[in-house]
PAGURO-681590 format. One record per residue (C-alpha): residue number from 1; residue in one letter; x, y, z. Coordinates in pm, whole numbers, plus 32768, in hexadecimal, padded with zeros to 4 digits. Last residue first. Layout:
BEGIN
> n, res, xx, yy, zz
> NUM, A, X, Y, Z
...
This chain:
BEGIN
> n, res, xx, yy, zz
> 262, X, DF4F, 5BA7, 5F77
> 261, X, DFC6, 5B06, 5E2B
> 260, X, DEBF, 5A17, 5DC0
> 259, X, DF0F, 589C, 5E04
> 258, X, DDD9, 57CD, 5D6C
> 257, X, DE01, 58BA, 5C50
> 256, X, DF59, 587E, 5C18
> 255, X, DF1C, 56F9, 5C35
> 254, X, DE21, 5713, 5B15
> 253, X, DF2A, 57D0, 5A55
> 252, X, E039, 56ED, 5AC6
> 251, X, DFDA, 55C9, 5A87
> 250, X, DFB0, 5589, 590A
> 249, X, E12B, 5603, 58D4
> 248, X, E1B6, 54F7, 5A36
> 247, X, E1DA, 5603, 5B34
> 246, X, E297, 56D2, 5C03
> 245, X, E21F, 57FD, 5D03
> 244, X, E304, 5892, 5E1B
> 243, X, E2D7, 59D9, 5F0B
> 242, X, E3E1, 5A8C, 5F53
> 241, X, E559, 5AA1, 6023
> 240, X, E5A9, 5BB8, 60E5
> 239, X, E748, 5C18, 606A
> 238, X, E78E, 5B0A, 5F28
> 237, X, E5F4, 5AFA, 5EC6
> 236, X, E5F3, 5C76, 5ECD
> 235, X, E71A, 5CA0, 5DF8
> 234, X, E692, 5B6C, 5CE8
> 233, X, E554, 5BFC, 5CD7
> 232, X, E471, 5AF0, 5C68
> 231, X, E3DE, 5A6E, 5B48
> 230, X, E2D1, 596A, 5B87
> 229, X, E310, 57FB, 5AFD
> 228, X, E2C7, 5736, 59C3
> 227, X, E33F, 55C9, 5970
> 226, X, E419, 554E, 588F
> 225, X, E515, 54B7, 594B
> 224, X, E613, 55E9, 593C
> 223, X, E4F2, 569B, 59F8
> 222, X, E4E3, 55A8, 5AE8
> 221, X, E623, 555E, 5B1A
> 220, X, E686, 56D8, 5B55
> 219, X, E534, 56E3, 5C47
> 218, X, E5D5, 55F3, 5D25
> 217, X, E736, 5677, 5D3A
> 216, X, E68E, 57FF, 5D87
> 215, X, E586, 5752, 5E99
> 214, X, E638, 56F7, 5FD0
> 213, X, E73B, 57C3, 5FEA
> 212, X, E699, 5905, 5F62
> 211, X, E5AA, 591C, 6086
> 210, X, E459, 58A1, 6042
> 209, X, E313, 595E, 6081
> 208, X, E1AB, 5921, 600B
> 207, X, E1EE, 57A1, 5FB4
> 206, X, E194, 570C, 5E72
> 205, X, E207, 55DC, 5DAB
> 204, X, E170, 551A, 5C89
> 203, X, E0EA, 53F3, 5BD0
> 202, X, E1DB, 5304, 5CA8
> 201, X, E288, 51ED, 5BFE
> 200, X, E310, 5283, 5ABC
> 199, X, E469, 5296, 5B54
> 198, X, E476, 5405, 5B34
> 197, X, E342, 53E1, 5BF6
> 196, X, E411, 52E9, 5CF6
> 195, X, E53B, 53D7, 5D02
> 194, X, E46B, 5502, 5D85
> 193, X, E3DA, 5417, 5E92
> 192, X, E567, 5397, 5EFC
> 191, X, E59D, 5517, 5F03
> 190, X, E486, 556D, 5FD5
> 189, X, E4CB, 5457, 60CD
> 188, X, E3A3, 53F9, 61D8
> 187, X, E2F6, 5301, 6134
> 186, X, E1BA, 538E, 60A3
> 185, X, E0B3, 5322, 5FA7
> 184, X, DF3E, 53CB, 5F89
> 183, X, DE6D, 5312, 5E4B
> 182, X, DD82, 53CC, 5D77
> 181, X, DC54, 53DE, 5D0D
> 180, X, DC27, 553C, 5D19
> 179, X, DB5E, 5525, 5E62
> 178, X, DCA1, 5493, 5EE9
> 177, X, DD81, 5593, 5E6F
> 176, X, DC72, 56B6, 5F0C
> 175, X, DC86, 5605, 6030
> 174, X, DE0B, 55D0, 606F
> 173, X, DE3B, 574E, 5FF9
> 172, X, DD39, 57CB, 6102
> 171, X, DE11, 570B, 6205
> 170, X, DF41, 578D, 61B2
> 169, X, DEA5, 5917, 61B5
> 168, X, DE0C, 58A6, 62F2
> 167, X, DF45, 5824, 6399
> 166, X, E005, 5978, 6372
> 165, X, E13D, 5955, 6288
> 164, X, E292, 5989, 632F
> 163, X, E29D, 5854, 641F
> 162, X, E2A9, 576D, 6303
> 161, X, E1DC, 5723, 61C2
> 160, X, E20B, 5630, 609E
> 159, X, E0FE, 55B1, 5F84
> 158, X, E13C, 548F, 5EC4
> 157, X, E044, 5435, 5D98
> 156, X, DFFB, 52B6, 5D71
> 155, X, DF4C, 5271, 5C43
> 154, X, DE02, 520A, 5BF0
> 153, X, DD90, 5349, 5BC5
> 152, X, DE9E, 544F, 5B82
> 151, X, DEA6, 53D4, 5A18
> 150, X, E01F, 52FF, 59A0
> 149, X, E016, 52ED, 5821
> 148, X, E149, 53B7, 57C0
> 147, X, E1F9, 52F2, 58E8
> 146, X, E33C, 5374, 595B
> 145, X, E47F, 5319, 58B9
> 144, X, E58B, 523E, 594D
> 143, X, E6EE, 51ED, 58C4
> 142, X, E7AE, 50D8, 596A
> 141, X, E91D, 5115, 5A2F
> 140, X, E89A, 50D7, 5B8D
> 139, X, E766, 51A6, 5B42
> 138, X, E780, 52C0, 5A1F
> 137, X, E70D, 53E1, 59C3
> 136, X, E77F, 54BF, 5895
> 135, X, E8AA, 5552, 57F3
> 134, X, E834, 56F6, 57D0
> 133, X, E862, 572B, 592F
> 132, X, E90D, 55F3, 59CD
> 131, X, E838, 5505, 5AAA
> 130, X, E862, 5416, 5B91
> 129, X, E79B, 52FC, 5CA0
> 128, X, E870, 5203, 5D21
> 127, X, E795, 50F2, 5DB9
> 126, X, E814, 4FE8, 5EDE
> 125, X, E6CA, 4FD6, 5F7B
> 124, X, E792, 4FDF, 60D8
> 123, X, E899, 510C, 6036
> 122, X, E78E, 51D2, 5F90
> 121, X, E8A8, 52DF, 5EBB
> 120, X, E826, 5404, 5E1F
> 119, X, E915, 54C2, 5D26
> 118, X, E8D5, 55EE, 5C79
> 117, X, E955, 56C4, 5B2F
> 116, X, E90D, 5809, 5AB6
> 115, X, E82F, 58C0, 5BB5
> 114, X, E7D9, 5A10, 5AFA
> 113, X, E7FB, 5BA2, 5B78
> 112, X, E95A, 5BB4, 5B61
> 111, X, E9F4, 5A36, 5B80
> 110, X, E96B, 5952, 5C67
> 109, X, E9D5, 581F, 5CD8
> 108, X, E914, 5709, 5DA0
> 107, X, E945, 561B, 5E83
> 106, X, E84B, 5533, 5F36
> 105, X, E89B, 543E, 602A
> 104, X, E774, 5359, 6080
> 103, X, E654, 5305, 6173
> 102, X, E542, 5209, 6129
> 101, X, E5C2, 50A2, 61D5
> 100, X, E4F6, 50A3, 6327
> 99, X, E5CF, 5076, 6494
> 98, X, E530, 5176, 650F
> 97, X, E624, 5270, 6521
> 96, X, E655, 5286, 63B9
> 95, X, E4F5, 528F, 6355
> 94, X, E4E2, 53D7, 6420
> 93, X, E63D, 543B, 63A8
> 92, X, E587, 5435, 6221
> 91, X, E6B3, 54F5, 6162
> 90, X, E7E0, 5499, 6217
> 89, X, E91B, 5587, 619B
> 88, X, E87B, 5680, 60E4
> 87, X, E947, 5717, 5FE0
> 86, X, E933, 5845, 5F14
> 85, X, EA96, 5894, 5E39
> 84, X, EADD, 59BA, 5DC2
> 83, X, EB62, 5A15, 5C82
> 82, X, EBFC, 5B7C, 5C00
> 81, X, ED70, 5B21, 5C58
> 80, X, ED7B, 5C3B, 5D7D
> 79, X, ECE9, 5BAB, 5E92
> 78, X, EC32, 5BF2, 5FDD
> 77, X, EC01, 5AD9, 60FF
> 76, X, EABC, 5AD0, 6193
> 75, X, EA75, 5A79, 62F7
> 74, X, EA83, 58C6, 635F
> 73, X, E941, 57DE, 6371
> 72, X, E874, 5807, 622F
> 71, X, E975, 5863, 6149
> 70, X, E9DA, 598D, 606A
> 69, X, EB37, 596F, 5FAD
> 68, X, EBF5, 5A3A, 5ECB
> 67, X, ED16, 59E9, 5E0F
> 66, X, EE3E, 5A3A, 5E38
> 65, X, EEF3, 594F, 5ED6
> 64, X, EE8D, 586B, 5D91
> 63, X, EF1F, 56DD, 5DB2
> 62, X, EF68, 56E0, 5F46
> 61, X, EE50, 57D9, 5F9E
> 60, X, ED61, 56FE, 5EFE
> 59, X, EDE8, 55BF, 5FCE
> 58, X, EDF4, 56B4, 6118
> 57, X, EC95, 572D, 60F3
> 56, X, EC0F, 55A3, 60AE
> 55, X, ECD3, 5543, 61C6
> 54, X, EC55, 564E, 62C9
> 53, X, EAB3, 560C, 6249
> 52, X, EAE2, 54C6, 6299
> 51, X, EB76, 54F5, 63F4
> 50, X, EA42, 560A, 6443
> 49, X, E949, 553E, 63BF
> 48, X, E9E9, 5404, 64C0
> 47, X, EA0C, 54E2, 6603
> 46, X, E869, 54FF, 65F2
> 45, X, E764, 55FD, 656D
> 44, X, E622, 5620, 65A9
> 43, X, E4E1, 5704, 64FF
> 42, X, E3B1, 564C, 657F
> 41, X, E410, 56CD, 66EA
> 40, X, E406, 581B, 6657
> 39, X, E4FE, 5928, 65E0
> 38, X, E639, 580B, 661D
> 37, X, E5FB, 570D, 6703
> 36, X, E721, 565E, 679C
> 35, X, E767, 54A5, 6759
> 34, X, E89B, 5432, 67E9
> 33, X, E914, 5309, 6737
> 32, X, E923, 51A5, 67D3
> 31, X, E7FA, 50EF, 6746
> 30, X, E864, 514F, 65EE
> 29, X, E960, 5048, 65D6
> 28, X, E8F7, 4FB5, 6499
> 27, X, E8AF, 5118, 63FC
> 26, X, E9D3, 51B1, 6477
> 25, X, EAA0, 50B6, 6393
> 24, X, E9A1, 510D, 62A4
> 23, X, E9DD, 5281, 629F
> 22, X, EB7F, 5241, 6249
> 21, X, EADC, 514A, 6125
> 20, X, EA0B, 5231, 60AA
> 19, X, EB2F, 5338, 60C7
> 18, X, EBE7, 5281, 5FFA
> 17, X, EAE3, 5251, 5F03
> 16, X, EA98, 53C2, 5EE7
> 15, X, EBF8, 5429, 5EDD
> 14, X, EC1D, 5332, 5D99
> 13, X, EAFE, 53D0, 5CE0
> 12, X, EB46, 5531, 5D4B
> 11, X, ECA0, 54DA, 5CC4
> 10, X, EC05, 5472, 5B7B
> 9, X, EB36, 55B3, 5B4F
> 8, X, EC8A, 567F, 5BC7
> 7, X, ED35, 5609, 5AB8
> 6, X, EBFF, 5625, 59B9
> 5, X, EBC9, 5799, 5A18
> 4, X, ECF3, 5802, 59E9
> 3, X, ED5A, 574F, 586E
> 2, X, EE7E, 56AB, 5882
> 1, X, EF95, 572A, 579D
């Protein structure tokens, strides 16, 4: 009998590139979608999130009706199986709409109070990012670890922010990091930034407030990479999102302190 979690850890694999692909077509035509704002003129949205976001619901749907599933662009739909899937259809829009190649899909599934498998897809890079609970982390098929060596100076340490966290508190963070030694890396997809410590490439990840699309794939892979990230409250993350914090080990401490909880 297949196990649950692996079935649906391969199809979030295959929805992911499908939908890549599906994003991409948008992608090269991207001059012709309507563009709204959302909460803030930073915060935007276009006809091509709201697409994706329809085919991966209807693929999911399709294998497990009832499941649950909680995306970016479309209300909450209940379920009854015990899993439930978090998906964000174009993570990085900003870099999406301008023509810049740091926005992915990013799926992930959550069982109880865990995430158990993910899937985040960079369709221009042409990375697939995944990770099973309990099977490790892997890009396009190969295993990846995090750096047991990697020191927050020297490094590049991402930090994210949007419209939700005052522009002091951001700007405090960027100073203290710097004063630290450290080096301040953004590109405008928290997932794809999540994926990169995982990947051993960035020393860590903060951002004050993250909803659960964005972040719950990302910090899967990191943890299942060996690195260390801040618990969180998987019912608060799912309804008002929370504040995010990942690291490679000799990172996060320093980065933790750089970061305090306000």
């Amino acid at each position: 009998m297949t196990d649950p979690i692996d079935a649906r850890h391969a199809l979030a694999c295959n929805i992911a590139r499908d939908a890549g692909a599906a994003a991409l077509a948008f992608f090269e035509a991207r001059e012709a979608l309507v563009i709204e704002a959302k909460a803030t003129p930073q915060d935007v949205v276009s006809h091509a999130d709201r697409e994706v976001e329809a085919l991966v619901r209807a693929r999911i749907a399709a294998d497990f009706p009832d499941d649950g599933i909680i995306g970016e662009e479309d209300a909450p739909k209940a379920g009854s199986s015990g899993f439930t899937w978090v998906i964000d259809p174009i993570d990085g829009t900003m870099p999406f709409l301008s023509g810049l190649p740091h926005w992915c899909v990013a799926i992930a599934l959550v069982e109880g109070d865990r995430t158990v498998a993910a899937a985040t897809f960079a369709p221009v890079l042409g990375h697939l990012f995944e990770a099973r609970r309990g099977a490790g982390f892997r890009r396009d098929g190969t295993p990846h670890r995090v750096s047991d060596t990697l020191e927050l100076t020297g490094a590049m340490t991402a930090i994210g922010a949007s419209h939700r966290t005052p522009a002091p508190e951001v700007a405090g963070i960027l100073l203290r990091l710097m004063e630290a030694g450290g080096v301040f890396y953004r590109n405008g997809s928290g997932a794809l930034m999540l994926a990169e410590v995982a990947c051993g490439g960035l020393a860590g990840y903060f951002e004050p407030h993250m909803n659960a699309w964005d972040c719950l794939g990302g910090l899967l892979m990191v943890d299942e990479a060996g690195g260390c990230i801040e618990a969180i409250a998987m019912d608060a993350m799912l309804s008002q999102g929370g504040r995010v914090l990942a690291a490679a080990p000799r990172v996060f401490a320093p980065l933790a302190r750089i970061c305090p909880v306000q």
